[in-house]
ROGU-917269 format. One record per atom (N, C-alpha, C): residue number from 1; residue in one letter; atom name; z, y, x. Coordinates in steps of 0.2 Angstrom, whole numbers, padded with zeros to 4 digits. Atoms other than C-alpha are relative to their C-alpha. Example, Ala and Ser with C-alpha at 12.3 -4.5 7.8 and 13.67 -1.06 7.14 Angstrom:
% ROGU-917269
+-------+--------+-------+-------+-------+-------+
: tivex : drenpa : vexgu :    zz :    yy :    xx :
+-------+--------+-------+-------+-------+-------+
:     1 :      A :     N :  0000 : -0006 :  0004 :
:     1 :      A :    CA :  0039 : -0022 :  0062 :
:     1 :      A :     C :  0000 :  0006 :  0004 :
:     2 :      S :     N : -0001 : -0006 : -0004 :
:     2 :      S :    CA :  0036 : -0005 :  0068 :
:     2 :      S :     C :  0003 :  0005 : -0004 :
+-------+--------+-------+-------+-------+-------+
//
This chain:
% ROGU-917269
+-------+--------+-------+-------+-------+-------+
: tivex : drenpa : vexgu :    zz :    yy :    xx :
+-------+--------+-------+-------+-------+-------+
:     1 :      X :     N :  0005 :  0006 :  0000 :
:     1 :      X :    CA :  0497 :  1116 :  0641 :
:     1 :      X :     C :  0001 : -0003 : -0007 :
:     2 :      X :     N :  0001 :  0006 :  0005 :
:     2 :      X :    CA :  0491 :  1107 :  0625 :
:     2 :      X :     C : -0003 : -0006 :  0000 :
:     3 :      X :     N :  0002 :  0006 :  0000 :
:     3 :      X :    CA :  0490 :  1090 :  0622 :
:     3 :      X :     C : -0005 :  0000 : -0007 :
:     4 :      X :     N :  0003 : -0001 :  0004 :
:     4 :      X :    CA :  0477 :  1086 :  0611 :
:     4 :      X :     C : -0002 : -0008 : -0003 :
:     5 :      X :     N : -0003 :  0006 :  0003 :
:     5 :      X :    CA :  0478 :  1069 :  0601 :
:     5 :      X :     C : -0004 : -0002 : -0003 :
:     6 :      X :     N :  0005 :  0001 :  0003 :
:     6 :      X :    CA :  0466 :  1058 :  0593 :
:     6 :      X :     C : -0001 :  0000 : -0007 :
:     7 :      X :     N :  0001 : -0001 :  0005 :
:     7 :      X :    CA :  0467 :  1062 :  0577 :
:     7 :      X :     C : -0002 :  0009 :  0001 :
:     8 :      X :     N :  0004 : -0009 : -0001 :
:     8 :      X :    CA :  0464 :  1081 :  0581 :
:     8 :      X :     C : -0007 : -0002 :  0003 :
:     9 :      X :     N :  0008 :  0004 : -0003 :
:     9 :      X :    CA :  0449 :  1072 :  0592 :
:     9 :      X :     C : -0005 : -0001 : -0007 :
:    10 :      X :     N :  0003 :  0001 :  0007 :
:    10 :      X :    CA :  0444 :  1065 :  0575 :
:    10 :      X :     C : -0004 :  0003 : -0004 :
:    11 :      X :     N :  0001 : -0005 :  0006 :
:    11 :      X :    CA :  0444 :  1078 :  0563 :
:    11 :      X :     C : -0003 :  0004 :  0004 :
:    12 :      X :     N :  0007 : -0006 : -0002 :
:    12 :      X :    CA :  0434 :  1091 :  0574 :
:    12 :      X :     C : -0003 : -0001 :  0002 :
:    13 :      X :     N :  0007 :  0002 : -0003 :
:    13 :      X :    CA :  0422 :  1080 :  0581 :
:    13 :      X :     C : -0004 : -0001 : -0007 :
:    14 :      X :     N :  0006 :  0002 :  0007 :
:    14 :      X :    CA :  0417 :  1078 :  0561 :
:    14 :      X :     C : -0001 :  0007 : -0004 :
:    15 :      X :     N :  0002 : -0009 :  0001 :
:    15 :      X :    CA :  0419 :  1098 :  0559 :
:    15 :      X :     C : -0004 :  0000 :  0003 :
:    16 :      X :     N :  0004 : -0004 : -0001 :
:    16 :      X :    CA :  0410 :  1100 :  0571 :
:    16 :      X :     C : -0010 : -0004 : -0001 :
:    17 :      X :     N :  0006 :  0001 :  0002 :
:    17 :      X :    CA :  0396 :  1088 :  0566 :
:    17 :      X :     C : -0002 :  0002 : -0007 :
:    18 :      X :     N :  0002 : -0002 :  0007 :
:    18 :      X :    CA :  0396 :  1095 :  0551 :
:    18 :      X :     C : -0001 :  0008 :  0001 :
:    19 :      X :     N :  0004 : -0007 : -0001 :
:    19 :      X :    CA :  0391 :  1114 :  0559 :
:    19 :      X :     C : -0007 : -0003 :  0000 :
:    20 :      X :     N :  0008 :  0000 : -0004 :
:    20 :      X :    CA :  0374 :  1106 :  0563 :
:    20 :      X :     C : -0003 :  0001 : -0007 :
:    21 :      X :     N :  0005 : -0002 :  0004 :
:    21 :      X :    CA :  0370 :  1109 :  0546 :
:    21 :      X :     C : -0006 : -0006 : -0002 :
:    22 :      X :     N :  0006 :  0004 :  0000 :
:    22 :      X :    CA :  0358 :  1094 :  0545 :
:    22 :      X :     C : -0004 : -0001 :  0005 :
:    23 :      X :     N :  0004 : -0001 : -0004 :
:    23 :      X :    CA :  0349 :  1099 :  0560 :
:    23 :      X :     C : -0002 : -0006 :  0005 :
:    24 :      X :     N :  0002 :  0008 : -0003 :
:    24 :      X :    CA :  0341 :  1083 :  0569 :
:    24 :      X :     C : -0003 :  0000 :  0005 :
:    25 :      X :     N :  0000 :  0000 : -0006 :
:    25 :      X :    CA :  0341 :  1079 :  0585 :
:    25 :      X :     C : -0003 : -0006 :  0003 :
:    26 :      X :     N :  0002 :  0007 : -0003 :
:    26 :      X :    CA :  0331 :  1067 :  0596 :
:    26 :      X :     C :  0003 : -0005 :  0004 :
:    27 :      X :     N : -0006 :  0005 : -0004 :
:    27 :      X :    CA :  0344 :  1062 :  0610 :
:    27 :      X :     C :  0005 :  0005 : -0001 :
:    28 :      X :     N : -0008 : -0003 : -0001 :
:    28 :      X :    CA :  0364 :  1068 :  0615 :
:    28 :      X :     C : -0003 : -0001 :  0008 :
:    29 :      X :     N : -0001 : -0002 : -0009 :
:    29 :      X :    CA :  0367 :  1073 :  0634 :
:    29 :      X :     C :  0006 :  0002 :  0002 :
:    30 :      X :     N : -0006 : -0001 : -0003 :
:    30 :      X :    CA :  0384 :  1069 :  0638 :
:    30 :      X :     C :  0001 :  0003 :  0006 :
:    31 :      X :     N : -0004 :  0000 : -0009 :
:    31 :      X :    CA :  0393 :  1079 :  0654 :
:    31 :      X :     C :  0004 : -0004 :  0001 :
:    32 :      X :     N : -0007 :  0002 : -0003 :
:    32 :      X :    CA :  0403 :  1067 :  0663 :
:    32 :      X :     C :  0004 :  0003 :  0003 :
:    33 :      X :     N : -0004 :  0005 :  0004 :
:    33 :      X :    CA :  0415 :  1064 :  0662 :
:    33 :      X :     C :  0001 :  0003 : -0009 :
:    34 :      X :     N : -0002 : -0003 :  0005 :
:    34 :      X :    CA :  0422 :  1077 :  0650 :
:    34 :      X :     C : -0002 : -0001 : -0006 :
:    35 :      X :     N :  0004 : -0001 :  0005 :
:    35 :      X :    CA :  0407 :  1076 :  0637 :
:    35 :      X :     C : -0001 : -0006 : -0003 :
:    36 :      X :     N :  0001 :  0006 :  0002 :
:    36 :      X :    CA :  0405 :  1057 :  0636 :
:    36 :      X :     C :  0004 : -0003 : -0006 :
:    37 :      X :     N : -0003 :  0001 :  0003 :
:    37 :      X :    CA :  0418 :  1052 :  0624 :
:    37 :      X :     C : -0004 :  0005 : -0007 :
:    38 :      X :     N :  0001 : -0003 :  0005 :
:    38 :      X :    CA :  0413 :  1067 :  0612 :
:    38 :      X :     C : -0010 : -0004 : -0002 :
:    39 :      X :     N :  0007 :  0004 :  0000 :
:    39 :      X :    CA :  0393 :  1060 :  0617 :
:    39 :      X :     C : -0001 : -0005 : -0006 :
:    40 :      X :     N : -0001 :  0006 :  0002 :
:    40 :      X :    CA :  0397 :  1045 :  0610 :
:    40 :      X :     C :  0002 :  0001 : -0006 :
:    41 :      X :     N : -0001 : -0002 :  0008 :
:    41 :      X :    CA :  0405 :  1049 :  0593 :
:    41 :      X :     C : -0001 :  0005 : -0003 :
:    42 :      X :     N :  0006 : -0002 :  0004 :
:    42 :      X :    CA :  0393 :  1062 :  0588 :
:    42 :      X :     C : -0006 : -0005 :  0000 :
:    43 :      X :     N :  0005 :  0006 :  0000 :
:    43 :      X :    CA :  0380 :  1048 :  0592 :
:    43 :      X :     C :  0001 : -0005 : -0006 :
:    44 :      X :     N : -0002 :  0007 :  0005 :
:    44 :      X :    CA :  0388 :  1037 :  0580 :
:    44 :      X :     C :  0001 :  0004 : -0005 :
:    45 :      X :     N :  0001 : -0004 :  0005 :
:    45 :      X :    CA :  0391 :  1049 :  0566 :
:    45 :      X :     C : -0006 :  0005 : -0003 :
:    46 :      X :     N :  0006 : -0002 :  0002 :
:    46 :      X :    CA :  0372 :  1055 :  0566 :
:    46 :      X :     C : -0003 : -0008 :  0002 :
:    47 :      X :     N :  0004 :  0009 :  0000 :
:    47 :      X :    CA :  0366 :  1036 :  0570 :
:    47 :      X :     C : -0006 :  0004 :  0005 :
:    48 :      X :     N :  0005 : -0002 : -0007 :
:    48 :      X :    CA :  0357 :  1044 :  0587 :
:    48 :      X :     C :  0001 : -0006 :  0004 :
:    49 :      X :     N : -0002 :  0005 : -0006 :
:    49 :      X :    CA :  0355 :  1030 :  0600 :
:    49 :      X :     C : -0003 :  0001 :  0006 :
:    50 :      X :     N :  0003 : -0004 : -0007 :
:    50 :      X :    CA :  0347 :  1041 :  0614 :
:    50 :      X :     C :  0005 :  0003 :  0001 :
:    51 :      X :     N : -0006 : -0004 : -0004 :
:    51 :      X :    CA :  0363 :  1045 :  0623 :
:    51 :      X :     C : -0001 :  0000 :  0005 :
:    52 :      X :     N :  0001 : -0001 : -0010 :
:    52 :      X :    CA :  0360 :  1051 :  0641 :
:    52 :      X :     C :  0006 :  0005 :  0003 :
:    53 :      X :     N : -0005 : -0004 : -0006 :
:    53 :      X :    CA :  0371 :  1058 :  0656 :
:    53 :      X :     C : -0004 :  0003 :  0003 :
:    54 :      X :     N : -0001 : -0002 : -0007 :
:    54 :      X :    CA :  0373 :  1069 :  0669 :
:    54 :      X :     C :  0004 :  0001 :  0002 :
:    55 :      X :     N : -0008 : -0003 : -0003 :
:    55 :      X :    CA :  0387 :  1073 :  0681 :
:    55 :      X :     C :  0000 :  0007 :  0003 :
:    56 :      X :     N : -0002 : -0007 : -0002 :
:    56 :      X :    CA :  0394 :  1088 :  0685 :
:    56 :      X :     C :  0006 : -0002 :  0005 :
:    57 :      X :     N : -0005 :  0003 : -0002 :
:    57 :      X :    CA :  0406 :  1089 :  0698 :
:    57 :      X :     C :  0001 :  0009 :  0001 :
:    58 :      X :     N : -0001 : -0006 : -0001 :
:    58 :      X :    CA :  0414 :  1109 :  0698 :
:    58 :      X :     C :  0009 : -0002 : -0002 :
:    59 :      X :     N : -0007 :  0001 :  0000 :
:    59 :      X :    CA :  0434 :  1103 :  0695 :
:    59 :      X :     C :  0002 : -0006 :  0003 :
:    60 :      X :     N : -0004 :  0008 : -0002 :
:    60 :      X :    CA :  0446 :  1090 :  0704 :
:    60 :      X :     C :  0007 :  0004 : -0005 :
:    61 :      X :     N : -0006 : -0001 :  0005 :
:    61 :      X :    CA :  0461 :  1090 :  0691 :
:    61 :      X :     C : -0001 :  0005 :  0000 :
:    62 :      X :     N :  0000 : -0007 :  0002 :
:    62 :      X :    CA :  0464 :  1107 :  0687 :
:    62 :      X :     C : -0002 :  0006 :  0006 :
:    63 :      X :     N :  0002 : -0003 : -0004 :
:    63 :      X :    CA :  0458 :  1113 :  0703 :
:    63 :      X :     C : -0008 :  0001 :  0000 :
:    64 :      X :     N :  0006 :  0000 : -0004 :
:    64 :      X :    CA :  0442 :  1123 :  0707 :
:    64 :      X :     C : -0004 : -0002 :  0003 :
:    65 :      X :     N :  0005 :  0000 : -0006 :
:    65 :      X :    CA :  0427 :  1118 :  0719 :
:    65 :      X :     C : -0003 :  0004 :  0002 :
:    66 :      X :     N :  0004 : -0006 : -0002 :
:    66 :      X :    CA :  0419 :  1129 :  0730 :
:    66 :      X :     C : -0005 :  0000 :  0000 :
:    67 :      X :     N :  0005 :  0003 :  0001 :
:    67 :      X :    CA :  0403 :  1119 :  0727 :
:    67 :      X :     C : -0001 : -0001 : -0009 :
:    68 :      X :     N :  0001 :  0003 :  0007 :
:    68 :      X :    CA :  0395 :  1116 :  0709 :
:    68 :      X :     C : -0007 : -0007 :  0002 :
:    69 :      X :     N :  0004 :  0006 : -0001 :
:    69 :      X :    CA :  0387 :  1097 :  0709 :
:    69 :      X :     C : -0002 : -0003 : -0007 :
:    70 :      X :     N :  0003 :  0003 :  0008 :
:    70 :      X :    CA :  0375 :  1091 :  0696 :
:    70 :      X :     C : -0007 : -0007 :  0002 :
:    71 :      X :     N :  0004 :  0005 :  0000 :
:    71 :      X :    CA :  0368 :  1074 :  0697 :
:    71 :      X :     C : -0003 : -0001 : -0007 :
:    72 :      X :     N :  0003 :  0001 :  0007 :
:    72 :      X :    CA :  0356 :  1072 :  0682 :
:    72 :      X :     C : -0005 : -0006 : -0001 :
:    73 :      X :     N :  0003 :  0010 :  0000 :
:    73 :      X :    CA :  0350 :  1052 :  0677 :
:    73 :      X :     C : -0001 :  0002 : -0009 :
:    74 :      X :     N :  0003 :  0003 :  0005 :
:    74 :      X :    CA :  0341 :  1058 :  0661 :
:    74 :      X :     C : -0010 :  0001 :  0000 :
:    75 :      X :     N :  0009 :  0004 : -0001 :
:    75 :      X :    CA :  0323 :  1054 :  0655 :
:    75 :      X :     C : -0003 :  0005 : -0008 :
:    76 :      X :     N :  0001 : -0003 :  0008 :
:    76 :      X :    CA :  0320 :  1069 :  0640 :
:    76 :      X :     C : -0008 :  0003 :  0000 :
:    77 :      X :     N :  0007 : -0001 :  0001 :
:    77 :      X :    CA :  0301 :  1069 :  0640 :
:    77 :      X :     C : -0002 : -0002 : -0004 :
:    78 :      X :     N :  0002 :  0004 :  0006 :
:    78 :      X :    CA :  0292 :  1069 :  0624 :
:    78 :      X :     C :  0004 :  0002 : -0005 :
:    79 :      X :     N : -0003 : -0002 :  0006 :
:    79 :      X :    CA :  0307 :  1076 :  0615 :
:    79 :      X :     C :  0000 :  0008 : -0001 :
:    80 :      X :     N :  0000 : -0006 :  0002 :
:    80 :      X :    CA :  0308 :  1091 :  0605 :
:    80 :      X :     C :  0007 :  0002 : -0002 :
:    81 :      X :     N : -0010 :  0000 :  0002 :
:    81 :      X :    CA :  0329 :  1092 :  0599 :
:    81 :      X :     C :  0002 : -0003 :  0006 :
:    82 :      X :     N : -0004 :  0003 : -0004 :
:    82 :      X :    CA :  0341 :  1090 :  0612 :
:    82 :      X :     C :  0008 :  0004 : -0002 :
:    83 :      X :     N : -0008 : -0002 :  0001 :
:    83 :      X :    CA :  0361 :  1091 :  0610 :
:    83 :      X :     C :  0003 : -0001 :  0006 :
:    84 :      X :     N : -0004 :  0000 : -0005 :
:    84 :      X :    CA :  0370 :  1094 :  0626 :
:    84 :      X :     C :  0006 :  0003 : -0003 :
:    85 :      X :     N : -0006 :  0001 :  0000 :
:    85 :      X :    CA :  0389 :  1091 :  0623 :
:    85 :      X :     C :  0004 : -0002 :  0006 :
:    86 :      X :     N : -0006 :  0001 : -0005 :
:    86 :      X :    CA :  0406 :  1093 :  0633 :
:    86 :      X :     C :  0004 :  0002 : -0005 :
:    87 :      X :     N : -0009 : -0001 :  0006 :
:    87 :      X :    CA :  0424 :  1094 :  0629 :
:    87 :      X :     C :  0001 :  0007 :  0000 :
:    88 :      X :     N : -0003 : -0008 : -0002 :
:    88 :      X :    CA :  0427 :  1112 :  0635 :
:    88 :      X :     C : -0004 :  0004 :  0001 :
:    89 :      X :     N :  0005 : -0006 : -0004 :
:    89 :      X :    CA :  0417 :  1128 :  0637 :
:    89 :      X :     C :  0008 :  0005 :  0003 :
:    90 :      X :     N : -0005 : -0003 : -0003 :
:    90 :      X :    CA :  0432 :  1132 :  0650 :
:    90 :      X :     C : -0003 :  0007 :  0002 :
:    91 :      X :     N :  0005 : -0004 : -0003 :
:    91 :      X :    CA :  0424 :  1144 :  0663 :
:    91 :      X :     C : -0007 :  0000 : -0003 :
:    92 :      X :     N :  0009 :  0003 :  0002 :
:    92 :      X :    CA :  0406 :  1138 :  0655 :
:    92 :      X :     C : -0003 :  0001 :  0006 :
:    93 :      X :     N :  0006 :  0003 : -0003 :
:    93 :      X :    CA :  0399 :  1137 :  0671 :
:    93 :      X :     C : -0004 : -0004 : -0002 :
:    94 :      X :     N :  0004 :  0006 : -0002 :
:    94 :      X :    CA :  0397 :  1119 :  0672 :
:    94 :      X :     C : -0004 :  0001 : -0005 :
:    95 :      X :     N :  0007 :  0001 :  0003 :
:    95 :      X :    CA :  0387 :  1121 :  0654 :
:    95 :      X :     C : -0003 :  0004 : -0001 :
:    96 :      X :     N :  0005 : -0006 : -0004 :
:    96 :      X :    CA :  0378 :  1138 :  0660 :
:    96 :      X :     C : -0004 : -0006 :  0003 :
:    97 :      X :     N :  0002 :  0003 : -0005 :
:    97 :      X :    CA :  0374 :  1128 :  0675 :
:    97 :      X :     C : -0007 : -0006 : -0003 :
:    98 :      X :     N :  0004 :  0003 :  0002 :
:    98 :      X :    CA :  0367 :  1113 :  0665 :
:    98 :      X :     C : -0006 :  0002 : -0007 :
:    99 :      X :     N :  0004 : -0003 :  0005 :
:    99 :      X :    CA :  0359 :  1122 :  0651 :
:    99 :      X :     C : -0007 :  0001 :  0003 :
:   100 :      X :     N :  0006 : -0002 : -0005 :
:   100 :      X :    CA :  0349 :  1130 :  0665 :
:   100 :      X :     C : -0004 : -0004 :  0002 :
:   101 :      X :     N :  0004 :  0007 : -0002 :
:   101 :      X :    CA :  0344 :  1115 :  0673 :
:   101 :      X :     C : -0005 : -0004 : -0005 :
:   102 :      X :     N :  0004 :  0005 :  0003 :
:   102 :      X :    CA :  0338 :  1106 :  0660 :
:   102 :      X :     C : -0004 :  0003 : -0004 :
:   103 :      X :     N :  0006 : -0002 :  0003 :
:   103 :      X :    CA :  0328 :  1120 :  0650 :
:   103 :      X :     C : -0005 :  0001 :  0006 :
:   104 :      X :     N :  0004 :  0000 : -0006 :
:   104 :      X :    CA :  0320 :  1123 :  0669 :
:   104 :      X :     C : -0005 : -0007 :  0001 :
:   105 :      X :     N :  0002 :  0005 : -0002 :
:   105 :      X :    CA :  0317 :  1103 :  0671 :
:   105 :      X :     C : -0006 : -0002 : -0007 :
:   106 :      X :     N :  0000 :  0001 :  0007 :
:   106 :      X :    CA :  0311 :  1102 :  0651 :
:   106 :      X :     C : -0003 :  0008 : -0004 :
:   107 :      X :     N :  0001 : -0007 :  0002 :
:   107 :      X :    CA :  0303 :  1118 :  0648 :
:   107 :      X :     C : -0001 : -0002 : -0009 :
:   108 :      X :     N :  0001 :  0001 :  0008 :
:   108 :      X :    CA :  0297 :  1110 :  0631 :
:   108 :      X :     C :  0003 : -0003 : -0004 :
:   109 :      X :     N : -0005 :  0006 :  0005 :
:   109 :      X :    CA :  0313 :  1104 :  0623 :
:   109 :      X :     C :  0004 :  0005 : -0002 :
:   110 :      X :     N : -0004 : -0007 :  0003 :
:   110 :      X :    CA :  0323 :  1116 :  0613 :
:   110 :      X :     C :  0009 : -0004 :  0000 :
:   111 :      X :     N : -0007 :  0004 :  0002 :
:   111 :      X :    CA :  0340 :  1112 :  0616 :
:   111 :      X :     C :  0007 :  0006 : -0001 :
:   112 :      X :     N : -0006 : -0001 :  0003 :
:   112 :      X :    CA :  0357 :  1114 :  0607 :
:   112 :      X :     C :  0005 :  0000 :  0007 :
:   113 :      X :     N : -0006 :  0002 : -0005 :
:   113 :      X :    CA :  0375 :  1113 :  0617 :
:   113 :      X :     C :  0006 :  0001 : -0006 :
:   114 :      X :     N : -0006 :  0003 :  0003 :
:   114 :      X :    CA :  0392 :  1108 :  0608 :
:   114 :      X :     C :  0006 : -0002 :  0004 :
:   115 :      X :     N : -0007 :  0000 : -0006 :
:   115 :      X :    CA :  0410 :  1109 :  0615 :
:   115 :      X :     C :  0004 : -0001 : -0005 :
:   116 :      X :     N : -0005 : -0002 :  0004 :
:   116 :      X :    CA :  0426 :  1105 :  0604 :
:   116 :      X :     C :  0003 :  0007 :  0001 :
:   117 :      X :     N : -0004 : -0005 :  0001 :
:   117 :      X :    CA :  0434 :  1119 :  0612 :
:   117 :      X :     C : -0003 :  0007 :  0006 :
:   118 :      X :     N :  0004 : -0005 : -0004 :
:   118 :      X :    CA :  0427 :  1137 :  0618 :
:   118 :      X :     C :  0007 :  0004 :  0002 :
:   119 :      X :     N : -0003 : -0004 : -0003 :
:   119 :      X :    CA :  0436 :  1149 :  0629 :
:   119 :      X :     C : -0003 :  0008 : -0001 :
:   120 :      X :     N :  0004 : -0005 : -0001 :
:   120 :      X :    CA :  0431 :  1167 :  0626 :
:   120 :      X :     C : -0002 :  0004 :  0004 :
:   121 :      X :     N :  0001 : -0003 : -0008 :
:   121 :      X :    CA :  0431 :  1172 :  0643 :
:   121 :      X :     C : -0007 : -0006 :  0003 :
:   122 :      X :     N :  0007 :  0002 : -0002 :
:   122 :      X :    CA :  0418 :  1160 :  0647 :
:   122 :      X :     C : -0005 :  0002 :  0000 :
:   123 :      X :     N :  0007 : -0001 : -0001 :
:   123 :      X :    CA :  0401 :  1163 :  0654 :
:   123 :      X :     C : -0003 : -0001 : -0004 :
:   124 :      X :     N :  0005 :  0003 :  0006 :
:   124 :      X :    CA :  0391 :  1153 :  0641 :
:   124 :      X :     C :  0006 : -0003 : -0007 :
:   125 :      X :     N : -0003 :  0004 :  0006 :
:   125 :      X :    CA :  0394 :  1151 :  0624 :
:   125 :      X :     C : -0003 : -0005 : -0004 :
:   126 :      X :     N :  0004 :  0005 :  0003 :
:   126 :      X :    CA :  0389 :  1135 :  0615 :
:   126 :      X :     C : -0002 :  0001 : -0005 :
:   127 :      X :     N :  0005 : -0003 :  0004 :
:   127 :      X :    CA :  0377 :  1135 :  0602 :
:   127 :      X :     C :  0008 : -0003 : -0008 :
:   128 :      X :     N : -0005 :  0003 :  0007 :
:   128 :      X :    CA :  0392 :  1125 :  0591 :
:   128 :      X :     C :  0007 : -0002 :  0001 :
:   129 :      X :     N : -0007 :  0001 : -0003 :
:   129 :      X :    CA :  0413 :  1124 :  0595 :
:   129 :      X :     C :  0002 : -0001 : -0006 :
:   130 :      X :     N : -0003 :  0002 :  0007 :
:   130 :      X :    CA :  0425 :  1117 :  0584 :
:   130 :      X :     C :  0008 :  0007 : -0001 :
:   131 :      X :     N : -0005 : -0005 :  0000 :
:   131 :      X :    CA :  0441 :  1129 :  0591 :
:   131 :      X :     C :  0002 :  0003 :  0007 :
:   132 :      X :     N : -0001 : -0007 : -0004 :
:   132 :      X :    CA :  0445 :  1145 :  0602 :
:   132 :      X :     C :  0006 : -0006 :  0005 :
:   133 :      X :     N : -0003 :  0005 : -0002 :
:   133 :      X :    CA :  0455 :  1137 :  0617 :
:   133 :      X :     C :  0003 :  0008 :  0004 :
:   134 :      X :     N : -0005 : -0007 : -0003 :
:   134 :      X :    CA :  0470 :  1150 :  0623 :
:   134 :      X :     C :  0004 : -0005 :  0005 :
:   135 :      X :     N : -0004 :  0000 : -0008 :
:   135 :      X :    CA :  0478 :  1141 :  0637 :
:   135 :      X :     C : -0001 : -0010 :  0002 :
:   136 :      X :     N :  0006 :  0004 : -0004 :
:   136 :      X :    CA :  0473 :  1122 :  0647 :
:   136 :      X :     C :  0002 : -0005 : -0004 :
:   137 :      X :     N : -0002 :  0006 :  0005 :
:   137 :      X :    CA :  0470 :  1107 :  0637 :
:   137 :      X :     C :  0000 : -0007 :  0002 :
:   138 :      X :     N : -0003 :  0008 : -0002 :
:   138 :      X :    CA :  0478 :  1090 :  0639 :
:   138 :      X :     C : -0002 : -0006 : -0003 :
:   139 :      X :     N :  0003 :  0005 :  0003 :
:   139 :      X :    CA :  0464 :  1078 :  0632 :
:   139 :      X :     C :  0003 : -0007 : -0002 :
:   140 :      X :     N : -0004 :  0004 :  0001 :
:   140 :      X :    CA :  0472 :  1063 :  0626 :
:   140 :      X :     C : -0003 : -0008 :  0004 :
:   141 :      X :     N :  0001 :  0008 : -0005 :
:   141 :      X :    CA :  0459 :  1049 :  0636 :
:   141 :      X :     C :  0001 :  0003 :  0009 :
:   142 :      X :     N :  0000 :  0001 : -0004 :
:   142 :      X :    CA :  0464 :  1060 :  0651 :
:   142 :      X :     C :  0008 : -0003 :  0002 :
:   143 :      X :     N : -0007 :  0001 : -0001 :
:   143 :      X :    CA :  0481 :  1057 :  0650 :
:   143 :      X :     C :  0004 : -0007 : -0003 :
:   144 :      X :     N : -0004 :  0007 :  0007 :
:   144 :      X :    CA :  0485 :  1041 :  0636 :
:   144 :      X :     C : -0004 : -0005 :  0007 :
:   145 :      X :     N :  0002 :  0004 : -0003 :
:   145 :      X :    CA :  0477 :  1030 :  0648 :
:   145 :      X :     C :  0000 : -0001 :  0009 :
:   146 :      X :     N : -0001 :  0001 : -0006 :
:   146 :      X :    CA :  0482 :  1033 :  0665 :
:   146 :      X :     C :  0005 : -0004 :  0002 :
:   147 :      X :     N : -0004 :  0005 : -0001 :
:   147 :      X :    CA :  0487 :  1018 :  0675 :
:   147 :      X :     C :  0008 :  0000 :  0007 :
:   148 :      X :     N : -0003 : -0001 : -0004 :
:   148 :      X :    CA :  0501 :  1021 :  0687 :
:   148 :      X :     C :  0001 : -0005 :  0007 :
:   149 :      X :     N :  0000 :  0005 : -0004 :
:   149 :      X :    CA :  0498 :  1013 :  0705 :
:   149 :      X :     C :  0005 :  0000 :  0004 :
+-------+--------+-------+-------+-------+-------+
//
């Protein structure tokens, strides 16, 4: 397991907004939980303030589901750029799964996707990663911040 610190957080959320090359984007589309965090400090480093959700539910802790759940509470009518962001392209289901969904919902929006860390054995590969992830990563708001009941 790697823990992953926010200062590593830091520096490859500005690598990796620095692959986009200038490219400019209408909204962000955080997965919760995972993607919200990076959502948000890509938004603030391009000065986007269209930040929208969806949830996915395909993991409890490091456990599998034998179900995949995607609650989607966005509104991307009208745009032409979208960035869909999470922390992990683990398995890439879950952003297979969403990619799908929203080019289906949104036939006319051309959208990106964005992970800090891709797995090469993943299904979907995002369109932008900051590093190759060789074994299970210890994000630092899942762990620096748990309260013990």
């Amino acid at each position: 397991m790697k823990y992953y610190n926010y200062e590593e957080f830091r520096e490859d959320t500005l690598a990796l907004v620095g692959s986009f090359n200038a490219k400019k984007f209408d909204a962000i589309v955080g997965i919760a939980r995972g993607g919200l965090i990076l959502a948000h400090t890509v938004s603030e480093a391009l000065q986007i303030r269209n930040v929208q959700t969806l949830r996915t539910e395909l993991y409890d802790a490091t456990s599998k589901r034998d179900n995949f759940v995607l609650h989607d509470f966005t509104s991307l009518e009208g745009l032409s750029e979208v960035l869909v962001v999470d922390d992990i392209a683990d398995s890439g289901e879950t952003l297979q799964k969403v990619m799908q969904h929203l080019e289906k919902k949104y036939p006319s929006v051309h959208f990106s996707s964005a992970t800090l860390f891709y797995k090469d054995t993943s299904v979907y590969e995002p369109t932008y990663w900051v590093r190759d992830a060789t074994e299970w990563i210890d994000f630092f708001w899942e762990s620096d911040f748990k309260v013990e009941s």
